[in-house]
N, C-alpha and C positions, 0 to 999 in steps of 0.2 A: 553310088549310094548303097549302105548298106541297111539292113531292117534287124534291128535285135527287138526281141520279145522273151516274157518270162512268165516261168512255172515253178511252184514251188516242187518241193524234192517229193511227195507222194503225186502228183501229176504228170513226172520225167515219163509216158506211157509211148511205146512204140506206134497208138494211134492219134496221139498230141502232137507228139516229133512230123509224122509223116504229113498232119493237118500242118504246120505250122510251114514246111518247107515247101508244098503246094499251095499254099497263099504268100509266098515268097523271102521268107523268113530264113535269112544268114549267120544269126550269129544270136546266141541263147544264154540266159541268165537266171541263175537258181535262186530265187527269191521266195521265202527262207531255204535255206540248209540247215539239213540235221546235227547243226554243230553245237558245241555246248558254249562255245564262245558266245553266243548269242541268246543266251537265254536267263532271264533273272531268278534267282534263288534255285531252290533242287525242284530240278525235271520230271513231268511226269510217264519221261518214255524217256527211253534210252538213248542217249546224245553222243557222234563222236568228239573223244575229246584228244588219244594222241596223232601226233604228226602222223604215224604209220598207217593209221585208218583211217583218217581225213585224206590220207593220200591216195590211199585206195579207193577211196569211195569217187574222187575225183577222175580218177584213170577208171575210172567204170562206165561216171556219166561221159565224160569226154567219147567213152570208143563207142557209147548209146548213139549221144548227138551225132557224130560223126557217122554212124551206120546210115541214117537218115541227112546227109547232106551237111548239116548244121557244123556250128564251131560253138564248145562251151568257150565262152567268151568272158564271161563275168560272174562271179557271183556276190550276192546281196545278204552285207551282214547290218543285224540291228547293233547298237551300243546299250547292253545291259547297264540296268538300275547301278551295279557296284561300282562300274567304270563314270557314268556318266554323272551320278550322284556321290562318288569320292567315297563309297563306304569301304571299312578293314579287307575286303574280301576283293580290291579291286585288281590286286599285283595277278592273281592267280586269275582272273579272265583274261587280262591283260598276254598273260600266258596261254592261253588256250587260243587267245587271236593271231599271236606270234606263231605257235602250230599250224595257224589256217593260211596264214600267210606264206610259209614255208611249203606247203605241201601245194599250195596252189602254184608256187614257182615252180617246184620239183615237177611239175603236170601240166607248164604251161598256161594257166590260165591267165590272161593280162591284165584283167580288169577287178577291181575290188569297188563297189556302192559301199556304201557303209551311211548311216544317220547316228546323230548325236542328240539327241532329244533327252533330256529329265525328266520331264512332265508329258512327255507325249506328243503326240500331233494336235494342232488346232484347228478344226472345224466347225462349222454352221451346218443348218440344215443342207441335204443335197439338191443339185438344182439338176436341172434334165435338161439335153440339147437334143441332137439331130437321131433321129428315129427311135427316142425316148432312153436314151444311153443317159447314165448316173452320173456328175461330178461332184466329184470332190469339192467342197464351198468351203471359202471363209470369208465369212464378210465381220469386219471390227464392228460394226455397231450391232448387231446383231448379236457377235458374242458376246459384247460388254453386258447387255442385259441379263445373264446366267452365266458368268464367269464361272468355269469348273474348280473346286478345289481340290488341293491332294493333298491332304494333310499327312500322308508317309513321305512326303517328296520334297522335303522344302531344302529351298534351294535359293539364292538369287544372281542375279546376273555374273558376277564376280566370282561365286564359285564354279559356279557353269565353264568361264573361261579359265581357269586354275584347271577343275577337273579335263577339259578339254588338252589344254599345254600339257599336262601333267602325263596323259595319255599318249600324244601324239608324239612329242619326246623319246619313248618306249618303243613305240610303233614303228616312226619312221625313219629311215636307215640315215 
């Protein structure tokens, strides 16, 4: 058996890495990356976005994790508003994911997360289990009562799986 666990990209620290593989942690996933492919409308910090420096940045954490035991194993991309919502600006995310995909082969990484959410994640209040640790909730009747709305985001089911196909198509070889 193996144990993956994840940090996002300001957390990669040589004293996380070294905690992580002393509690017996094999294999690592960057949850976000600094990529632009992941991020809706203009960034408020500087994102990579070509092949060359995505790949660089990969061959960097890779020889981090590795100095420390670890294998970059995967990294965790979200699906931006243009992609997942169909708007004019999706071809050229859709591009900047293709870059991430590429440089993650050129580097070895085998693993790609990714979510396709429009509207986001659906939750409830949190509920709390074993030595007062936080989960994640969703209970349906509970949300039904305060249904969130997003009136930037409308969408329905139909387009969801168009934008979805329409993406994946692009993506997958």
């Amino acid at each position: 058996m193996n144990i993956q666990d994840q940090l996002p990209d300001n957390q990669l620290t040589d004293d996380n890495l070294s905690f992580f593989k002393a509690i017996g942690v094999d294999y690592l996933t960057i949850n976000p990356p600094p990529f632009a492919a992941t991020v809706s409308g203009p960034a408020a910090e500087p994102l990579l976005k070509e092949r060359g420096e995505i790949t660089q940045y990969l061959k960097e954490k890779r020889t981090l994790a590795e100095s420390h035991g670890l294998r970059l194993y995967n990294i965790a991309l979200a699906g931006p508003d243009e992609i997942t919502l169909g708007t004019p600006e999706r071809d050229d995310k859709i591009e900047l994911w293709k870059n991430t995909l590429r440089a993650m082969g050129e580097v070895g990484v085998p693993a790609l997360g990714y979510n396709f959410k429009p509207i986001g994640n659906f939750r409830t209040a949190t509920s709390f289990g074993r030595g007062g640790a936080g989960y994640s909730t969703f209970v349906h009747e509970e949300w039904e009562k305060d249904v969130p709305s997003h009136p930037d985001k409308q969408i329905d089911e139909l387009g969801m799986w168009r934008n979805i196909e329409y993406f994946l198509e692009r993506i997958v070889p």
